[in-house]
N, C-alpha and C positions, 0 to 999 in steps of 0.2 A: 855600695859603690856605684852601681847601675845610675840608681838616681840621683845621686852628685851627681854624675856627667849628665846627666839626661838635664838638670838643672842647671848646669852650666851649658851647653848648648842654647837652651832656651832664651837664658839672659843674654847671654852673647849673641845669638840673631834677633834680638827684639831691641838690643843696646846700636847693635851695627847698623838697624834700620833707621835710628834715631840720628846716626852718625852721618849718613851720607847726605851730604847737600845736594837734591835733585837737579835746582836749574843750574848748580854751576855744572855737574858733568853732564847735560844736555847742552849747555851752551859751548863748552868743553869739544864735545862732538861735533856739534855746529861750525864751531870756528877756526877751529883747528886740526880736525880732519882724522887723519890716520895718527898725526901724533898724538893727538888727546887720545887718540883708542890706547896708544902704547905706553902715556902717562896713567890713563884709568888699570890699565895691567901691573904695573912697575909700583905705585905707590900703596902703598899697606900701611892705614893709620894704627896705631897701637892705641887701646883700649886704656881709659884712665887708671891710675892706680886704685882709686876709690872702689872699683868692684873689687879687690881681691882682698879688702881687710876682713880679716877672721874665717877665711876658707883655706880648703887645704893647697899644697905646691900643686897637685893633682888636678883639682880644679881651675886652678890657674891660668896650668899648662895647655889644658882642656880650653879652656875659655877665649885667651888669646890665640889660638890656633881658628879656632870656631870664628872667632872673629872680624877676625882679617881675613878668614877666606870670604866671608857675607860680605865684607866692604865689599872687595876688589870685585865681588860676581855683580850688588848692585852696583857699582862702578862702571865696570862695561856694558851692563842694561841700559843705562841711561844716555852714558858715549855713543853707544851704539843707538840710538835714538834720533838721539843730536848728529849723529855722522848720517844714517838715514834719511833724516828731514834734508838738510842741507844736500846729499847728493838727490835727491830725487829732484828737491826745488831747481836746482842748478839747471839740472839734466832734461827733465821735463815741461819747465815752464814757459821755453823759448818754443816747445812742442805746441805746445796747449797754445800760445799766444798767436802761433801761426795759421793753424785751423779757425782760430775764430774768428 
């Protein structure tokens, strides 16, 4: 039982890593501010049905659980990226442009 889950975890954050489109939620970040941070929180893609032919309910349940939480944590890595770049540029660049 152990390693099912331990095998389902696995695929499920190696599957989710594959799933997250990096530049959109850094641009996401960027461009949009605090709501992209609250769209990168809010939205949880569900995993295709193809991983769960001929595994148990158990694995499943295990696997879409595992999964959606890897989206949405890389989700807000990379919002939070794109949110950080964009407020720094903003904030600081009229700084920096003045000094020089």
């Amino acid at each position: 039982m152990g390693s099912e889950l331990d095998q389902a975890r696995i695929s499920a954050e190696q599957d989710a890593k594959a799933a997250v489109n990096i530049v959109l939620w850094i641009l996401l970040g960027l461009f949009l501010h605090f709501i992209g941070l609250i769209i990168a929180f809010v939205y949880k893609p569900s995993p295709t049905i193809s991983n769960f032919i001929g595994k148990t309910q158990t694995f499943a349940v295990f696997y879409e659980r595992v999964f959606k939480t890897k989206t949405r944590n890389l989700q807000l890595i990379y919002c939070s990226i794109g949110f950080l770049s964009g407020f720094l540029s903003l904030h600081y660049l009229p700084l920096v442009l003045f000094l020089i």
